[in-house]
VOGU-3710 file (C-alpha; in Angstrom, 3 decimals, decimal comma):
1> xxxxxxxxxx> 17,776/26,436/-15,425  14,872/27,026/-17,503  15,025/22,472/-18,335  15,044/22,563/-14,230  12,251/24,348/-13,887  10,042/22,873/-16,368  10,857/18,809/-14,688  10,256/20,416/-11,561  6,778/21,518/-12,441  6,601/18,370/-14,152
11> xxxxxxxxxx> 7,018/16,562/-11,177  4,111/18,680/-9,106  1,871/17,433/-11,864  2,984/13,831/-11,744  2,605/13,744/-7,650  -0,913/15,746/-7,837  -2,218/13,566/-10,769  -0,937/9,792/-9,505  -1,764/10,204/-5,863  -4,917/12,281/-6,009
21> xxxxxxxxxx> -7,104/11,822/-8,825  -9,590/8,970/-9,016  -8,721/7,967/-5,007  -11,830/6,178/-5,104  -11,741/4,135/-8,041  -10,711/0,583/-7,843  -12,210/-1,623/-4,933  -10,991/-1,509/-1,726  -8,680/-4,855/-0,946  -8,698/-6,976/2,319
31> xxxxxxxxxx> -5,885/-4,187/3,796  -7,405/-1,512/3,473  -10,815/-3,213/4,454  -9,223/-3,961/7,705  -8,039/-0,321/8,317  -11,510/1,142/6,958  -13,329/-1,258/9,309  -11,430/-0,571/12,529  -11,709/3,318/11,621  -15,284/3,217/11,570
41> xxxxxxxxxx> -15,373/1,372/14,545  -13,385/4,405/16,338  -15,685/6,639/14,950  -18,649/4,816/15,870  -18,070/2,991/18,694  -14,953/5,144/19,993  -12,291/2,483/20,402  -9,399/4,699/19,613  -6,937/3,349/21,333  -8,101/-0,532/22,237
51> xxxxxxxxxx> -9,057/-0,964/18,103  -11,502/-3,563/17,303  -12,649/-4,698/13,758  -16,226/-5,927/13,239  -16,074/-5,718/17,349  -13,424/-8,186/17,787  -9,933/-6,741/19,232  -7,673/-6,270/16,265  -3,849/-5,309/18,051  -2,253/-6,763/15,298
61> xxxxxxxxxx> -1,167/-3,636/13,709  -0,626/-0,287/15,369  -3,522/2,701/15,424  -1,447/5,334/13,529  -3,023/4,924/10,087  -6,233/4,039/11,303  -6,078/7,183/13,203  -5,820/8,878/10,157  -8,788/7,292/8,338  -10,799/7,570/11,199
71> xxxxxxxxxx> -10,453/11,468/11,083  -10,957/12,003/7,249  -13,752/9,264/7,964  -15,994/11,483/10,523  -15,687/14,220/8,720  -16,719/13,066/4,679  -18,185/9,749/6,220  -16,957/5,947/6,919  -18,133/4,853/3,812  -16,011/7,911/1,426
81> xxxxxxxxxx> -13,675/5,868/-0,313  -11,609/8,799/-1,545  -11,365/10,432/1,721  -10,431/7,293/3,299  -7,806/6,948/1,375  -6,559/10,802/1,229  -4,413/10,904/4,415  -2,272/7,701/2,935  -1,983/9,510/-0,237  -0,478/12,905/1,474
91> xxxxxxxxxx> 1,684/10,334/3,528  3,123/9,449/-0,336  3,160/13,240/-1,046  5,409/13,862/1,733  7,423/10,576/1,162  8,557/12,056/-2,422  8,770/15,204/-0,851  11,287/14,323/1,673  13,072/12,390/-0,754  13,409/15,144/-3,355
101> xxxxxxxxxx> 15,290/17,097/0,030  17,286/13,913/0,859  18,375/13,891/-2,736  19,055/17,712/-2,975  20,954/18,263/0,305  23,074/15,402/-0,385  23,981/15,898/-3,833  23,560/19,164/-3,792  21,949/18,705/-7,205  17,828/19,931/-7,509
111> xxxxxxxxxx> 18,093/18,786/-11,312  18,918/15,212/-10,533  16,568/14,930/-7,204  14,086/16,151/-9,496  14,647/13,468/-11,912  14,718/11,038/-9,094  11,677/12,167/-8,071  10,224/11,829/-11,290  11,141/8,638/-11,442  10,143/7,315/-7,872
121> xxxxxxxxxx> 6,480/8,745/-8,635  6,301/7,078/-11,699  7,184/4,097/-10,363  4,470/1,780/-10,678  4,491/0,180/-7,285  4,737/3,229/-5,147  2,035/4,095/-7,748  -0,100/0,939/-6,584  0,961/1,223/-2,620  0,907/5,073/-2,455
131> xxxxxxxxxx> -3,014/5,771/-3,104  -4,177/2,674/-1,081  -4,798/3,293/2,774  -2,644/0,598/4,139  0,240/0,645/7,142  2,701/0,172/4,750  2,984/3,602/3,268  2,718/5,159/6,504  5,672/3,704/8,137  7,928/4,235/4,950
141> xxxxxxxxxx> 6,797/7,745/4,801  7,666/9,054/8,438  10,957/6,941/7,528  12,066/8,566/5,032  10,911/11,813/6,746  12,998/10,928/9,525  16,158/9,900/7,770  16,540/13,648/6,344  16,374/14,831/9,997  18,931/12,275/11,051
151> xxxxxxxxxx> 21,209/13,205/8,342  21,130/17,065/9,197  21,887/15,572/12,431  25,157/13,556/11,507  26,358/16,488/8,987  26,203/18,353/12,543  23,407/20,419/11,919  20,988/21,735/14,703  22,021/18,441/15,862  19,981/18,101/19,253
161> xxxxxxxxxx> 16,682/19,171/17,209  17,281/17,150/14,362  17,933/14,002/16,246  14,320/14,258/18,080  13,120/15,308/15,125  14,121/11,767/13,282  13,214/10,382/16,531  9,350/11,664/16,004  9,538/10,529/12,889  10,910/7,018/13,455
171> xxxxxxxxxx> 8,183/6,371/16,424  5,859/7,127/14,309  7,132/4,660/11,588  6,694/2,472/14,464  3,635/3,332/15,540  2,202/2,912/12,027  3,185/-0,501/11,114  5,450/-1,998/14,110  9,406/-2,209/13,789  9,173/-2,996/9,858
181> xxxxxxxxxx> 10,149/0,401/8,908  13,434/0,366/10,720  14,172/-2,881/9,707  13,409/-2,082/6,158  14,296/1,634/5,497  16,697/2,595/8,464  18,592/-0,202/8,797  19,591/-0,557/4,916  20,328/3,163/4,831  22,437/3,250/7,774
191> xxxxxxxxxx> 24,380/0,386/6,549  25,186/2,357/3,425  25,822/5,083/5,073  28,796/3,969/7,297  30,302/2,023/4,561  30,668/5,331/2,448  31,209/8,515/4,839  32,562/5,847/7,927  30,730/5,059/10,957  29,071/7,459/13,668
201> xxxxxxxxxx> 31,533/9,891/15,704  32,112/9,243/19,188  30,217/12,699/19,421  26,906/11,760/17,647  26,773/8,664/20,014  24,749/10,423/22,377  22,826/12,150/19,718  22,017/8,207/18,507  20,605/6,880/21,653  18,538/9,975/22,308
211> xxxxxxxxxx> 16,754/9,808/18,927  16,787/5,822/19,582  14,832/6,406/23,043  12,579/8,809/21,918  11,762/6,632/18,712  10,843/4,068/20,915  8,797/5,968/23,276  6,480/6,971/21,038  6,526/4,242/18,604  5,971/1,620/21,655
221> xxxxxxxxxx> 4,195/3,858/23,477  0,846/1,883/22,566  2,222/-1,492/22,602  3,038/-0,973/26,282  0,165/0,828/26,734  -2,244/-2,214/25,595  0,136/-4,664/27,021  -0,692/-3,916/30,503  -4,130/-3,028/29,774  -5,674/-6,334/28,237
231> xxxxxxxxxx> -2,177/-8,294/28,460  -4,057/-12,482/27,979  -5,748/-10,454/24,896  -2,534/-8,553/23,486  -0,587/-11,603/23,761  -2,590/-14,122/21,957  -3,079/-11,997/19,194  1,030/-11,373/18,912  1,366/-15,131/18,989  -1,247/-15,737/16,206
241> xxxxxxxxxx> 0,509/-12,925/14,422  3,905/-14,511/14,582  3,186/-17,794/13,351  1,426/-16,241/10,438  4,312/-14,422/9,498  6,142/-17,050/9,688  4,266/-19,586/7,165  1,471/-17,069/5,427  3,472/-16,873/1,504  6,652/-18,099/2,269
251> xxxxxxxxxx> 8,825/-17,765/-1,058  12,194/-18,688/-1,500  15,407/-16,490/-0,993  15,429/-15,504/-5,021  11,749/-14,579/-5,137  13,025/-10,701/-5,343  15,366/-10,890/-7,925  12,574/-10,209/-9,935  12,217/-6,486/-9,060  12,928/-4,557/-12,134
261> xxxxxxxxxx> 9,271/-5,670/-12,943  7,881/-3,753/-10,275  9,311/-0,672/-11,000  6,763/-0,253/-14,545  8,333/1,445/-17,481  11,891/1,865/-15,529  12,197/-1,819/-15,782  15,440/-1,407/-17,837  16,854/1,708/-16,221  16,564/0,491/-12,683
271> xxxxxxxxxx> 18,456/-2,405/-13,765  21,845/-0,252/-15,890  22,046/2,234/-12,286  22,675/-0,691/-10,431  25,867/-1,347/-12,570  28,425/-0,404/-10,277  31,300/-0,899/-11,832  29,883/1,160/-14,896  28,303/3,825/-12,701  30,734/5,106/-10,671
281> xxxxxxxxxx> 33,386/6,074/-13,511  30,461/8,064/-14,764  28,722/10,020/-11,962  30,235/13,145/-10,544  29,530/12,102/-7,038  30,709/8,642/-6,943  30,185/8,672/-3,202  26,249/9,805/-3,344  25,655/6,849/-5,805  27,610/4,804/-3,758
291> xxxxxxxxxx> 25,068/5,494/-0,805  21,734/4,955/-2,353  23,453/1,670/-4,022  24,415/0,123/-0,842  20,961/1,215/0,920  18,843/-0,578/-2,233  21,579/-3,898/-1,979  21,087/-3,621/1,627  17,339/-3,662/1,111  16,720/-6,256/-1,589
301> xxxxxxxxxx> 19,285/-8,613/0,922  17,126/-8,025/3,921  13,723/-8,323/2,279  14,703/-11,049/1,240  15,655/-12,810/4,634  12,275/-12,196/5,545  10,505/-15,682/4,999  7,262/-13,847/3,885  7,493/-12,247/0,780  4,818/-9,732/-1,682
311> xxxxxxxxxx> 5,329/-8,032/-4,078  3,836/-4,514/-2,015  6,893/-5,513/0,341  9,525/-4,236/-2,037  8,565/-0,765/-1,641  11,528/0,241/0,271  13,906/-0,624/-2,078  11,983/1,482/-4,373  13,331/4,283/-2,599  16,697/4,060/-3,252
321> xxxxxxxxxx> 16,764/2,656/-6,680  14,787/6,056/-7,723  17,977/7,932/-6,894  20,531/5,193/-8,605  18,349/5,274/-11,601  18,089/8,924/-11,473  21,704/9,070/-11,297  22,033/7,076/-14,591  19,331/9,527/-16,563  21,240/12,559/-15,814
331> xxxxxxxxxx> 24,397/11,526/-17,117  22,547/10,225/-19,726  21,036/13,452/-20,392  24,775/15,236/-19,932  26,170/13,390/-22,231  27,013/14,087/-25,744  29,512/11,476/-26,892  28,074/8,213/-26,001  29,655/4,787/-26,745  27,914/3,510/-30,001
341> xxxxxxxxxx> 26,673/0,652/-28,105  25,125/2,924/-25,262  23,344/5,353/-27,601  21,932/1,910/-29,268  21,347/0,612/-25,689  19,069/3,523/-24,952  17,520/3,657/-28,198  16,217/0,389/-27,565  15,306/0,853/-24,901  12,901/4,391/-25,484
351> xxxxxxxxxx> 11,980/2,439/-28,799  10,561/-0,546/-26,783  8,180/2,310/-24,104  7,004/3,524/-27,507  6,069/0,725/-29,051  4,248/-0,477/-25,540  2,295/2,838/-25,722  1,822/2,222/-29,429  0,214/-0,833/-28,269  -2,316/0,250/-25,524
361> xxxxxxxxxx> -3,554/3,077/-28,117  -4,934/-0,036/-30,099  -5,267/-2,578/-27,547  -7,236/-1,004/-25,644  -10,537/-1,296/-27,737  -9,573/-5,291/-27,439  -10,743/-5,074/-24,392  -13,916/-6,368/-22,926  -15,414/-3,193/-21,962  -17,553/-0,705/-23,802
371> xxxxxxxxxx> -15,986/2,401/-25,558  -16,616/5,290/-23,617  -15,059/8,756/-23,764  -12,120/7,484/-21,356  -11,341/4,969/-23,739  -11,055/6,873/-26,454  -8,791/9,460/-24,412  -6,818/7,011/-23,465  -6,094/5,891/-26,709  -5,511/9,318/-27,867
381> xxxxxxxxxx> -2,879/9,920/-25,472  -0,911/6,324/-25,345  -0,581/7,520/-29,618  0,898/10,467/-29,163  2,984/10,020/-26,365  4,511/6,989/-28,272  4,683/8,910/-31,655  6,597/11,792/-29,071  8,905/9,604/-27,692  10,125/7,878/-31,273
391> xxxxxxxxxx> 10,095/11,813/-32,704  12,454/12,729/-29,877  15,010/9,466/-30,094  15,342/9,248/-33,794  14,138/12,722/-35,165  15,499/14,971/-32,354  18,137/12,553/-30,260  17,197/14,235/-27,358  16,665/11,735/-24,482  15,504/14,254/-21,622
401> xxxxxxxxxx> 12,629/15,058/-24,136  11,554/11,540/-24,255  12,567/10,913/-20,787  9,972/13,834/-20,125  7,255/12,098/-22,299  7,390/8,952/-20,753  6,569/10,563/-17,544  3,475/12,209/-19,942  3,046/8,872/-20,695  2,490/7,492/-16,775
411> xxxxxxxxxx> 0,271/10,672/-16,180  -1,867/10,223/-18,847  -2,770/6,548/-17,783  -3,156/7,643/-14,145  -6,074/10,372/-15,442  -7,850/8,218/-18,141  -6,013/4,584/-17,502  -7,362/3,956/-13,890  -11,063/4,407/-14,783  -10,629/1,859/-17,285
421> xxxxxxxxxx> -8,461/-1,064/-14,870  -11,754/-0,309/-12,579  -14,274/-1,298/-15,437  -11,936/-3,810/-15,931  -11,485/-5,190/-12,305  -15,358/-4,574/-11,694  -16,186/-7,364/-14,078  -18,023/-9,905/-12,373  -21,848/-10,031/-14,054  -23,000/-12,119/-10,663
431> xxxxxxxxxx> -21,995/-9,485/-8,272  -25,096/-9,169/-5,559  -23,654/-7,506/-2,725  -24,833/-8,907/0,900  -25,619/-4,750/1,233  -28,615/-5,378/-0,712  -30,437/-7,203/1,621  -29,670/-4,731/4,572  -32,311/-2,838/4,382  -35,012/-5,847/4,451
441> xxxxxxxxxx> -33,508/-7,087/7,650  -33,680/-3,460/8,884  -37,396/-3,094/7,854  -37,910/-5,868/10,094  -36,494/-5,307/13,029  -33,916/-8,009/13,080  -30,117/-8,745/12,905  -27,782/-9,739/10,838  -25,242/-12,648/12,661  -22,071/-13,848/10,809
451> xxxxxxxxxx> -20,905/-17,610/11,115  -17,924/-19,343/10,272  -17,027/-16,665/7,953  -14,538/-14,179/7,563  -15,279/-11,092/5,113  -13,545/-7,886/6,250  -13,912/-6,213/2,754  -17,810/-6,968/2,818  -17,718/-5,462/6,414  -16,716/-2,089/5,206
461> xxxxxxxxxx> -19,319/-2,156/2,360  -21,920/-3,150/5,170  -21,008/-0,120/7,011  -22,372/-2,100/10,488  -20,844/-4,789/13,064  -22,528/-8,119/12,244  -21,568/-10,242/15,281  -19,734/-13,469/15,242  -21,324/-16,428/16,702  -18,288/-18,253/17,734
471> xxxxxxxxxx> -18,471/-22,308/19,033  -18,587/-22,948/22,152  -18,497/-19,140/23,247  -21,924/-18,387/24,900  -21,415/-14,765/24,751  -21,654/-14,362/21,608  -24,656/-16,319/20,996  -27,524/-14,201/20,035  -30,669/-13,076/22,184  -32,910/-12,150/19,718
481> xxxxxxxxxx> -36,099/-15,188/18,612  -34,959/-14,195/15,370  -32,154/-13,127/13,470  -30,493/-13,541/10,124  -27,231/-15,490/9,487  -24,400/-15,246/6,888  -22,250/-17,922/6,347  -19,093/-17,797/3,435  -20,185/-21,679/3,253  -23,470/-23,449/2,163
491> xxxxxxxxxx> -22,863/-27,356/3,992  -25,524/-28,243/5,457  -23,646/-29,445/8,279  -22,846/-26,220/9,402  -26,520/-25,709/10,770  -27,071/-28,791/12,551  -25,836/-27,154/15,670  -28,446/-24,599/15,579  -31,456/-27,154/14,333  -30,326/-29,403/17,241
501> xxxxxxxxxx> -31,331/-26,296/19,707  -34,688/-26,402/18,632  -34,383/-23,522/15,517  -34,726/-23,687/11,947  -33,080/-22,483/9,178  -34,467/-21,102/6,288  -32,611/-20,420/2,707  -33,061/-17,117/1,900  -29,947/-16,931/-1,235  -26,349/-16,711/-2,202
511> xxxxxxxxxx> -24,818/-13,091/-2,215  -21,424/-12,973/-4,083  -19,401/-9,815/-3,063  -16,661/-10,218/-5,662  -16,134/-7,296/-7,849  -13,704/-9,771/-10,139  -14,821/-12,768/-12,147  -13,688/-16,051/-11,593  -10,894/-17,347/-12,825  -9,420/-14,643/-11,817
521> xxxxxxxxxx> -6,912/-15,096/-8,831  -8,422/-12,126/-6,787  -12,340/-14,311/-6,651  -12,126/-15,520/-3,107  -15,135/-17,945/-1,548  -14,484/-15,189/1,599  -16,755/-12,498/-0,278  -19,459/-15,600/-0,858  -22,526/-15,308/1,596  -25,180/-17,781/2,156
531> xxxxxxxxxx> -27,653/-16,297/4,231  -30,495/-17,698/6,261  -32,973/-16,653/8,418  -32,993/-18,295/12,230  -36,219/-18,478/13,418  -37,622/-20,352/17,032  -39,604/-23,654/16,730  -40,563/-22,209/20,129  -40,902/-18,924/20,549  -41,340/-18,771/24,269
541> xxxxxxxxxx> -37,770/-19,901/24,387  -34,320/-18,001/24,342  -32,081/-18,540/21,573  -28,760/-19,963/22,090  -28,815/-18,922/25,837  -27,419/-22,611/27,162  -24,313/-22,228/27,988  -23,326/-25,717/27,944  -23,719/-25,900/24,345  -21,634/-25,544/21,737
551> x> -22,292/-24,634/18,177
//
């Protein structure tokens, strides 16, 4: 009892520490730039419901997240990084919560949902997804949140309740990032499900379709809603979303076999709990482990039919594999007379995570960054969490003790690690922000136009709209006799339409928003601006007014 309570407390340190602290380090990516941007815009401009970003309609994902940023956004301000981002990190609290209570009722067994637990927090890509203010983590959180509902609801429960209760919490999967949670998390488990305890009672038929119908009410309830509103709009922008699903990083069948890499330091023990045959001679509830195996094989097989494929898109089978891993470390930790081979196996294993952390204690003042107090903290505690975990294997033989330091290990990067992969990531000595120049253009009066350019992370940073002048489209040509213009190109070419209306162009310089250096695969020409300032030859005449030309 007294082991239980200390992984359990364990665990509240782990969530609080991974999900929470230093929300507002590392740079916001092109996701969340998108969510940020249309939140601000709701703030701002109130388009709640018909979203825009940088004033343009964006209905390609659902409001439900951007809701959520949008509130924590008025009240500690659009540009708050850390608040931004705090309603997708609760989402993750909530996700581990539920899953600890999915874990618990079905194995009745707090000691190994708490290991589970452990391990799914640790788990370096629900790590990397679960402080970052994306869809993604939405819709697997209400998921999961709903799946505990729906199995009170099957185990004949308060089943009427329960069953709208996973309904809520599957529309609002829906309404967070479209039908990819159901597809993703529901169906897999589901699957699992009926292959170990059989499929649905003729009684919980009704109790199905009711939580199916209210799922979709409210997860659709938008969709509809916008459908009928602006249908020519709603439409095009579901096409253009379709077809870039279906050829934006299209990888082959195989490209997720690679998933043990994902999971961080469980990389070996995600791997041994997927050994069936091994597994269930071992476990004392060979039917639990059979669900959460079938519900990650059922997820790595349909991820995998999806023709787009990233690594962030594995995070449902993260889910799952927690509990099958967790499954393996408690009998692990049970047992006392272990195969020669295994208790080698695992030695290995814990030997290996110490001699990583071993490692980073030295490598880390390799790196290209100047020793600061988080350095040297960080080097501190990668030493003696790798001098813990080789005292525990070979001085003590006591794997839940090194089991427990690993998890010291994970905590320890996420409070003095993280600072150091943003020095790291921030890197790029040419970095001149387009933000710099905002308040010159404000000091004069003018406004700042976008071209042929498409920058949603330098959008948030600007914290303003800057219009699109699109071809051929003479309402959105500017009014103003002058006006700035950024461009993620410098050709030439690209002005001729404007000098041919009787304007010039004048070079005012390059602005490079990329916190990363080049070669780096993250440096994208998108963050480039070249910006110019449009001035009249003429300046009795309108700009860009005719609207029988085209740009």
């Amino acid at each position: 009892m007294k082991n239980e309570k200390q992984l359990f407390y364990l665990l509240m340190v782990a969530v609080v520490v991974l999900l929470f602290v230093h929300l507002g380090k590392l740079y916001v990516d092109i996701m969340e730039a998108r969510n940020f941007v249309s939140a601000r815009e709701m703030v701002e401009e109130g388009h709640w419901i018909f979203t825009t970003m940088n004033g343009v309609p964006r209905y390609e994902k659902p409001p439900f997240p951007t809701w959520m940023s949008a509130w924590t956004g008025a009240l500690f301000g659009c540009g708050n990084i850390s608040a931004l981002r705090f309603p997708a990190a609760l989402s993750s609290l909530l996700l581990v919560v539920y899953f600890y209570k999915i874990v618990n009722f079905l194995s009745d067994n707090r000691r190994l949902a708490t290991i589970s637990s452990l391990v799914l927090i640790t788990n370096f890509l629900v790590i990397y997804v679960g402080r970052r203010a994306n869809w993604d983590i939405y819709s697997y959180s209400f998921m999961i949140i709903g799946i505990y509902y729906f199995i009170l609801a099957l185990k004949e429960i308060r089943t009427i309740p329960n069953y709208l209760f996973a309904g809520l919490f599957f529309g609002l999967s829906i309404l967070s990032k479209g039908p990819v949670g159901p597809y993703v998390v529901l169906l897999p488990f589901y699957l699992g499900y009926s292959i170990v305890f059989g499929w649905p009672k003729l009684q919980n038929i009704k109790g199905i379709v009711l939580c199916a119908l209210f799922a979709v009410f409210i997860g659709f309830s938008w969709y509809f809603y916008i459908y009928f509103s602006d249908p020519d709009t709603f439409l095009a922008v579901m096409e253009k979303e379709a077809t870039a699903r279906g050829n934006r990083d299209v990888k082959p069948f195989t490209r997720y076999l690679s998933f043990p890499v994902q999971t961080g330091v469980w990389i070996f023990y995600s791997v041994i709990g997927l050994i069936y045959p091994m597994l269930i001679k071992r476990v004392k509830q060979p039917k639990i482990y059979s669900l959460f195996f079938y519900w990650t094989l059922f997820s790595l097989i349909l991820l995998s039919l999806i023709p787009s494929k990233k690594e962030r898109y594995l995070f449902p089978m993260m889910i799952p594999l927690a509990a099958t891993t967790g499954y393996y470390l408690q009998y692990l930790f049970q047992s006392f007379n272990l195969k020669r081979w295994e208790l080698n196996l695992n030695t290995i294993i814990f030997t290996v995570l110490a001699i990583v952390s071993l490692f980073f204690s030295i490598g880390v003042y390799f790196l290209p960054l100047e020793t600061d107090i988080m350095t040297v903290l960080f080097s501190i505690t990668t030493y003696l969490t790798g001098i813990g975990i080789l005292y525990f294997i070979y001085g003590d033989r006591n794997f839940q003790h090194a089991f427990c330091v690993v998890i010291l290990l994970v905590i320890g990067t996420g409070i003095f690690g993280i600072p150091i992969l943003d020095e790291m990531l921030s890197n790029n000595k040419k970095f001149k922000s387009l933000v710099t120049i905002k308040e010159k253009i404000r000091q004069e009066n003018l406004k700042l136009y976008s071209y042929a350019e498409y920058s949603p992370e330098v959008w948030f940073r600007y914290q303003e709209v800057i219009p699109e002048i699109k071809p051929g489209d003479s309402l959105t040509y500017p009014v103003e006799k002058e006006f700035y213009l950024t461009m993620n190109s410098n050709k030439t070419e690209l002005l001729k339409p404007f000098n041919q209306l009787g304007w010039k162009s004048v070079y005012v310089g390059m602005f490079d928003d990329n916190e990363e250096a080049p070669p780096s695969k993250n440096y994208s020409d998108r963050k480039i601006h070249y910006l110019y300032k449009i001035t009249a030859y003429d300046e009795s005449r309108p700009i860009l007014l005719n609207c029988n030309s085209t740009l």
